[in-house]
C-alpha positions in Angstrom: 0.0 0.0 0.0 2.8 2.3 1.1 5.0 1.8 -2.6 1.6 2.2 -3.7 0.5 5.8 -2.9 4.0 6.5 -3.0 4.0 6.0 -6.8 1.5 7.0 -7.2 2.5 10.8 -5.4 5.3 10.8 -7.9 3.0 10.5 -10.7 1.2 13.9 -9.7 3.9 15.8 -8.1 6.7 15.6 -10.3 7.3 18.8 -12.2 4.5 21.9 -10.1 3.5 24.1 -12.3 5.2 27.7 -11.6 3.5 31.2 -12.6 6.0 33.7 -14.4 7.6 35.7 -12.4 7.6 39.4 -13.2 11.5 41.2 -13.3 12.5 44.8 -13.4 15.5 46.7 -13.4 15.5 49.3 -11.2 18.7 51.9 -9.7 20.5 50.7 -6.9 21.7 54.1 -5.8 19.5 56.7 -7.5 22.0 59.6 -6.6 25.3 58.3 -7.5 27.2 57.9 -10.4 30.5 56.1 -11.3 33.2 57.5 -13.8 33.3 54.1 -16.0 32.4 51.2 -13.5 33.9 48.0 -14.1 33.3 45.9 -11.3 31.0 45.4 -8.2 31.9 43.5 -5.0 31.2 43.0 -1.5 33.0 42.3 1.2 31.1 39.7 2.9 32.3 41.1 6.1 28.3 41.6 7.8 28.5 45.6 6.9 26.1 45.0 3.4 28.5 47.9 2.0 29.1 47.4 -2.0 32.2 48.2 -3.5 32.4 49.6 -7.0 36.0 49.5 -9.4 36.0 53.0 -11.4 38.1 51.6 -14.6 40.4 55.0 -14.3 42.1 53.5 -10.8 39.6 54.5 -8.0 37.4 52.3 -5.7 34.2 53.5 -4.2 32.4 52.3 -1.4 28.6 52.5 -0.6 25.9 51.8 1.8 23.9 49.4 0.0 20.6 51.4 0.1 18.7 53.4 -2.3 18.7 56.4 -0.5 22.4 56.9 -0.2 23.6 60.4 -0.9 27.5 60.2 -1.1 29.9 57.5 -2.1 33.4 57.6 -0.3 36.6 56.8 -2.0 37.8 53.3 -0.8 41.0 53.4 -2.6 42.6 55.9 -5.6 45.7 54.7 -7.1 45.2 57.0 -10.2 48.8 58.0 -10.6 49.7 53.8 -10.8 46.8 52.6 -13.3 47.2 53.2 -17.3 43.9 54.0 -18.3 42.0 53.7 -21.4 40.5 51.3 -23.7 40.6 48.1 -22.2 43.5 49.2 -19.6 42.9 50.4 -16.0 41.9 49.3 -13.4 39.9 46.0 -14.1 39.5 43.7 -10.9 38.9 43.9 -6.9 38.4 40.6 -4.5 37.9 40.6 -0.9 40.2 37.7 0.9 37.5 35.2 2.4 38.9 36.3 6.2 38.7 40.0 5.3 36.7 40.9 8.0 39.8 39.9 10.5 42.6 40.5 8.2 42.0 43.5 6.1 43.1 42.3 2.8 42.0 42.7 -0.7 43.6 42.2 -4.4 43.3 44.5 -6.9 44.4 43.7 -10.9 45.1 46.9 -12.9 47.3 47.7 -15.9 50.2 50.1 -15.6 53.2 51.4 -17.9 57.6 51.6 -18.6 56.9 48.5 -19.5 53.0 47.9 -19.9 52.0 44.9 -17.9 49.5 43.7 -15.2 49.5 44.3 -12.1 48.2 41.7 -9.1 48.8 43.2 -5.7 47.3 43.1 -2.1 46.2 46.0 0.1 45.0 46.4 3.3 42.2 48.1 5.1 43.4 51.5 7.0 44.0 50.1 11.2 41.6 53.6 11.7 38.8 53.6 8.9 36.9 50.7 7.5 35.9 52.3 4.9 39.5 53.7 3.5 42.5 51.3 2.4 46.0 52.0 3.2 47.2 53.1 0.1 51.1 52.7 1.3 50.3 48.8 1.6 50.7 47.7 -1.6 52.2 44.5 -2.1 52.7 43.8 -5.5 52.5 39.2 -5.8 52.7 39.2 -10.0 53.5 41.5 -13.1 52.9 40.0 -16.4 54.2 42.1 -19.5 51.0 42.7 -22.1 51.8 43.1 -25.8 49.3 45.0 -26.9 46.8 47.6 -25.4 43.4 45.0 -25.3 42.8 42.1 -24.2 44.0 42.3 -20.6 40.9 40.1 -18.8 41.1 41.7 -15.5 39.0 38.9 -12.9 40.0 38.0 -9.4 37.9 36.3 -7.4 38.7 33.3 -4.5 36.9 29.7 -5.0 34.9 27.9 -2.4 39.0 26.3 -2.1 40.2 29.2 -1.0 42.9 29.6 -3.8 42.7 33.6 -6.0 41.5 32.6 -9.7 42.9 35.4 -11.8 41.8 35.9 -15.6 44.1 37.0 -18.4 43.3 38.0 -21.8 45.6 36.4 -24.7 48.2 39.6 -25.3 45.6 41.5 -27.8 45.8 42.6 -30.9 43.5 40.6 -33.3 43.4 36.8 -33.6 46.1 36.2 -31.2 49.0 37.1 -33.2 51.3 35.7 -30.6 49.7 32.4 -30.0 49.5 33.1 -26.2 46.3 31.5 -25.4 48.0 27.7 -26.6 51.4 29.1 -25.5 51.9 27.1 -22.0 54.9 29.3 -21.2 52.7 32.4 -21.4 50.0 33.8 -18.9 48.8 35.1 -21.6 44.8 33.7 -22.6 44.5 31.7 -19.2 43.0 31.2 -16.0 45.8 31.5 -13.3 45.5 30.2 -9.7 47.8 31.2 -6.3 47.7 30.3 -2.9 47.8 33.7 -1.3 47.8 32.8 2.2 51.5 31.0 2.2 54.9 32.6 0.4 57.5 30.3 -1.6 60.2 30.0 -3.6 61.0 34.1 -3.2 57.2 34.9 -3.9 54.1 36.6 -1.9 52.1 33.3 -2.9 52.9 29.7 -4.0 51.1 27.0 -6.1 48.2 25.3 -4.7 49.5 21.1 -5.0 47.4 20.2 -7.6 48.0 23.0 -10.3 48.3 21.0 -13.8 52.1 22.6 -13.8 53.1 22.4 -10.7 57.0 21.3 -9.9 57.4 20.7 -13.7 60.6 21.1 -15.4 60.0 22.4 -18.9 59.2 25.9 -18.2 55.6 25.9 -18.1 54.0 28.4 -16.2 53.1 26.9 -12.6 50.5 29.0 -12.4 48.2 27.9 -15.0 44.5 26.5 -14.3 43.7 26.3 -17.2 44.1 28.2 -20.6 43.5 28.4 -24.3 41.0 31.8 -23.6 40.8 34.8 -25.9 39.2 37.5 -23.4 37.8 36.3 -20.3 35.5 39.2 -19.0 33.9 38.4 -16.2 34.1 34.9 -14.9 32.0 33.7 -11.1 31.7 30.4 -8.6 28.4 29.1 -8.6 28.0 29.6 -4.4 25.6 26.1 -4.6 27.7 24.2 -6.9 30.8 25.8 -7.2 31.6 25.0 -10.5 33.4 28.1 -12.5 31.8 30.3 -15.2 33.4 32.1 -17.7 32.2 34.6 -20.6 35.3 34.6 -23.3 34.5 37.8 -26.1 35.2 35.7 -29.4 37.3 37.6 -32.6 35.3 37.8 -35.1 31.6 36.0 -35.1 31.2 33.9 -31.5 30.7 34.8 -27.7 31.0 31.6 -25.3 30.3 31.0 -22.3 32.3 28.0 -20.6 32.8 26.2 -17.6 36.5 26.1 -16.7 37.7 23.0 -15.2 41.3 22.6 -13.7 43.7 21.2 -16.6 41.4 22.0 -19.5 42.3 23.8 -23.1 39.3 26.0 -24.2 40.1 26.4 -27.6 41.6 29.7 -28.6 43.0 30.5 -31.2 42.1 27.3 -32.7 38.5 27.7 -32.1 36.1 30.5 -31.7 33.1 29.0 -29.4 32.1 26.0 -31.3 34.1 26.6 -34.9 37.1 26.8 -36.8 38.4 30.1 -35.9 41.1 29.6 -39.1 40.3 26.2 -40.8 43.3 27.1 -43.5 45.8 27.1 -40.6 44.7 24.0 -38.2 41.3 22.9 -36.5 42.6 19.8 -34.7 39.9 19.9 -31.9 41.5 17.0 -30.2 41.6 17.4 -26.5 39.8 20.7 -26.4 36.8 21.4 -23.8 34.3 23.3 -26.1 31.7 25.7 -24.4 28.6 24.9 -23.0 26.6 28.1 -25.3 27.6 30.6 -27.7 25.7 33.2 -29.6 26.5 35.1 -32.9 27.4 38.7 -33.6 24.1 39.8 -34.5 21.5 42.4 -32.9 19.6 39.7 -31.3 22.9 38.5 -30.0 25.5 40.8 -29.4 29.2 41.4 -30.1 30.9 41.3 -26.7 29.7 39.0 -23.8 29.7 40.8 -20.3 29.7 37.0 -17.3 27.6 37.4 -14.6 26.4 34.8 -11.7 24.6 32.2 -11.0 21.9 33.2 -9.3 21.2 32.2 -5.5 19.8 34.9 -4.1 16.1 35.5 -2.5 14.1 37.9 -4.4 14.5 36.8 -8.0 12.7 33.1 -7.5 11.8 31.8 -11.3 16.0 32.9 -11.9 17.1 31.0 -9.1 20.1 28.5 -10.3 20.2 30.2 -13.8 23.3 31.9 -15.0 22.5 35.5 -15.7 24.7 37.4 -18.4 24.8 40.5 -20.9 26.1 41.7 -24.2 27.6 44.8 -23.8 27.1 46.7 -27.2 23.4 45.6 -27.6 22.6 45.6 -23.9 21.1 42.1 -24.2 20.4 40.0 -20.8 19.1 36.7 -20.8 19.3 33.5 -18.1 20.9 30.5 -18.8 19.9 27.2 -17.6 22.7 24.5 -17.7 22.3 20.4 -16.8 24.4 18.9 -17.8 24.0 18.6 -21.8 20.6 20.2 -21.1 21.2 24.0 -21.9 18.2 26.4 -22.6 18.7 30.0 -22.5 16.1 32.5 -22.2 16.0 36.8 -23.0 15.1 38.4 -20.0 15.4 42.1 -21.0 16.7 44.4 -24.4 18.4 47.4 -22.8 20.1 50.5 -24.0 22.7 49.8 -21.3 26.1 49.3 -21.7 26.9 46.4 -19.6 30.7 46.0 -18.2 29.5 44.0 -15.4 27.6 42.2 -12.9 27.8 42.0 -9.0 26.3 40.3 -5.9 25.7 42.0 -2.6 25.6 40.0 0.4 22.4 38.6 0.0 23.4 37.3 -3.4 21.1 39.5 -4.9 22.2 41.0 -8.3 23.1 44.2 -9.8 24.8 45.5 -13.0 26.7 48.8 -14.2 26.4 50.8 -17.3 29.4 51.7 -18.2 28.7 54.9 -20.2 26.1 55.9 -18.1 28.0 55.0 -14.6 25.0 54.2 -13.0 24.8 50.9 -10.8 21.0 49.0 -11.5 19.7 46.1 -9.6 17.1 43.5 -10.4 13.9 43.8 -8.2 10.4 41.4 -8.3 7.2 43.5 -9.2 4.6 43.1 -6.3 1.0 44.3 -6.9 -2.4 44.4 -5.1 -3.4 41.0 -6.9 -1.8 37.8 -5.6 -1.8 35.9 -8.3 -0.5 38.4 -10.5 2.9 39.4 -7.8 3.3 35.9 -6.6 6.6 34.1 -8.4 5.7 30.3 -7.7 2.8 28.4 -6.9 3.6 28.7 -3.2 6.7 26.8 -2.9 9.2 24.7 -5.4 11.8 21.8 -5.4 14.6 21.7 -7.2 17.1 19.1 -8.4 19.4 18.0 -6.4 23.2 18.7 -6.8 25.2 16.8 -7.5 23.1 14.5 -8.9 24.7 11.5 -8.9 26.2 11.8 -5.5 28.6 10.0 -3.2 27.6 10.3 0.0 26.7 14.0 0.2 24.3 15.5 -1.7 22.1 19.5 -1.7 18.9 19.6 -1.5 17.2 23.0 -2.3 13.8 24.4 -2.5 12.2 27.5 -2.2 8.7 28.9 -0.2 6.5 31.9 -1.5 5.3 32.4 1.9 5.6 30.9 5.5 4.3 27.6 5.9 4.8 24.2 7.9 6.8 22.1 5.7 8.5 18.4 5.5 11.2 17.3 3.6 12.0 13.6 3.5 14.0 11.4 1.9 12.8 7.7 0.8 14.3 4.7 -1.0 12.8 3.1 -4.4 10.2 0.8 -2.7 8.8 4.0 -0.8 10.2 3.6 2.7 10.6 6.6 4.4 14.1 7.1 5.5 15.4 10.2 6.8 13.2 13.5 7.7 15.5 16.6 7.4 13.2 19.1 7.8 9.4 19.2 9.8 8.9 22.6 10.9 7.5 25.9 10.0 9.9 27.9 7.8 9.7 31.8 6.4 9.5 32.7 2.9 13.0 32.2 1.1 15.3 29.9 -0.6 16.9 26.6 1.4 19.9 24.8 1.0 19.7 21.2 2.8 22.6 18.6 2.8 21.3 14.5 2.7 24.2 12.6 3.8 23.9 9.0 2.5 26.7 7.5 4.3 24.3 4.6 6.1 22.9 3.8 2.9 23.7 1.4 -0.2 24.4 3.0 -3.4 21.2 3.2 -5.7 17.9 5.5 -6.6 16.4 7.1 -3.8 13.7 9.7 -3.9 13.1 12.8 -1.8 9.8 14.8 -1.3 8.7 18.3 -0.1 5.7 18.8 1.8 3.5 21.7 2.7 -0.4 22.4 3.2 -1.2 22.8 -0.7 0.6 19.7 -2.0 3.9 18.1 -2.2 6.5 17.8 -4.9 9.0 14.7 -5.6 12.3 14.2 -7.1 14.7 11.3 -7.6 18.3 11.8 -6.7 21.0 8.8 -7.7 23.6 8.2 -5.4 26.7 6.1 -6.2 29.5 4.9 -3.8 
């Protein structure tokens, strides 16, 4: 009777039906305005403050609120940044501890020879919301080429390591042929260890670079390489995995997923095709992208990366990678499983979009670049439920990963406070673990299901509340 119903709940329950939910874009801070923005952080120190990169060498910092009159100067290392084009000052990240130890990494261009910059500051001892400008300590300098093409990402991964992104050199079409070069910085992803000095250097190699300890020159550095432009690249805070928007050459944007070891393609390839089928298109052991789109004016002509988005507000986006053009203003959503991509238009702007940012909320904002204003993207509510309402009350997601060993996330969300149960059963219906049975607010939840005191095999997992109940099936292999 039990496997029964249990069947027979999977039957009606699988897939709920959601209702649309209804976006705007709307300004962050209505009375400030930024001399070419390029990035947005936060600090994820509990202060909610937002951090915006002005591209000519300043950083500003806010109170996150709409009503905000004044935005103070973090940080202004002008006199040290070459600025223009694609030069400047192109990259901030807070260190994960930077609520006890101050620091943050900046990556900016500068001159006699022109190269990049990656350095470490600290906050000012006196002011929170002022750096020491005198405590620059400068860990990399890479010589650039050519005036574009300089990337200019930092961010730290859920290992703690800095991921730093570097364009290929510039010019056109990689002239240099940096990106395949593995002796170059040059068109890669790089990744230090920050918090531990070696070999005469303010960082050392994580153990299990590609390069590390090897003997033939190769840059120890590299994570993984053969990128043209990488502009704008995020961690997935559920998943973790490693987005990436590269700006193609001539006809293709991509968007990949960078994996540790992995050769993206460039110049060899541009997204999914022959960049120069004359010259050589041997596509063996290259990781193509998981999307591209053409230069068009329903596409675009230079891809802006964005997040993953796991905030609150923004329900029907949750999990969906949200990106831009920059020349058409384009923004649409992604959805990625696996070999299962869909990708949706959200919004056709006039904006010109250099970036996107989370706050601490994980909610998600964007800058126009020629405008300098900072936007963020807001739910409309109205007087008639139905109409303001993002889901049918609440919603289950797919597990991740899915298959699992041992450990697995569990996520759903709730339009509105209700008494809910989350269990977790095998394939003949018995109930084996509750993880949740309580009353929980409106919002978005993350729940681990460890499987350690079970066999590998197909388990299922349901999420109850007083209008209905929605199941899944989850695989887990040992």
């Amino acid at each position: 009777m039990i496997r029964t119903l249990f069947v027979l709940l999977i039957v009606l329950f699988l897939g709920c039906s959601k209702l649309p939910a209804q976006l705007k874009i709307e300004l962050a801070f209505p009375n400030l305005t930024f001399e070419q923005p390029v990035d947005i952080q936060n600090a994820n120190d509990g202060t909610n403050r937002l951090f915006i990169v002005s591209q000519p060498g300043k950083i500003y910092v806010v109170e996150n609120s709409p009503n905000v009159k004044t935005a103070e100067i973090f940080l202004d290392i002008t006199e040290k940044v070459l600025f223009g084009g694609e030069q400047g000052l192109l990259g901030l990240a807070f260190h994960p501890d930077f609520k006890n130890n101050g620091y943050f990494f900046v990556n900016y261009t500068t001159r006699n020879p022109r190269r990049t910059i990656i350095s470490r500051f600290e906050v000012s001892k006196n002011n929170p919301n002022v750096a020491d400008k005198n405590s620059e300590l400068v860990l990399m300098q890479i010589e650039q080429p050519y005036s574009n093409h300089n990337g200019g990402q930092l961010a730290f991964g859920p290992d703690g390591y800095l991921y730093i992104s570097l364009g290929d050199g510039g010019s056109a079409g990689d002239p240099q042929n940096n990106a395949q070069n593995l002796r170059s910085h040059l068109g890669k992803i790089l990744r230090i260890d920050v918090n531990n000095f070696s070999q005469g250097r303010f960082y050392s190699i994580p153990h299990d670079n590609p390069f590390r300890g090897n003997t033939n020159g190769l840059k120890e550095e590299i994570y993984a390489w053969g990128l043209r432009n990488v502009w704008r690249f995020s961690f997935d805070k559920i998943t973790g995995k490693l987005w990436a928007a590269d700006v193609g050459q001539n006809l293709w944007e991509e968007i990949d997923i960078i994996e540790k070891g992995k050769n993206y393609g460039w110049r060899i390839m541009e997204g999914f095709h022959c960049y120069n089928p004359m010259r050589n298109c041997d596509t063996t052991n290259l990781t193509m992208p998981i999307w591209e789109y053409g230069h068009n004016d329903d596409g675009g002509y230079s891809i802006t990366g964005g997040f993953v988005y796991r905030g609150n507000i923004l329900k029907e986006l949750y999990g969906k990678y949200i990106y831009a053009d920059f020349v058409t203003g384009n923004i649409w959503a992604l959805d990625y499983d696996k070999n299962n991509v869909t990708n949706k238009l959200l919004f056709k702007t006039n904006y010109s979009i250099s970036t996107f940012g989370i706050d601490e909320q994980n909610e998600l904002y964007f800058a126009d670049y020629a405008g300098g204003k900072i936007y963020k993207f807001v739910s409309v509510t109205g007087t008639n439920l139905k109409e303001s309402r993002l889901y049918d009350e609440f919603d289950l997601y797919q597990n991740y990963p899915n298959p699992f060993n041992l450990s697995t996330i569990i996520s759903f969300i709730l339009e509105k406070a209700d008494f809910i149960t989350l269990k977790v059963y095998d394939i003949l219906g018995k109930e084996l673990a509750i993880l949740i049975n309580e009353i929980k607010n409106p919002g978005i939840y993350n729940i681990n299901f460890n499987g350690m005191n079970y066999p590998s095999g197909i388990y299922f997992y349901s999420l109850f509340s007083s209008t209905g109940a929605i199941t899944k099936k989850m695989v887990m292999i040992k």
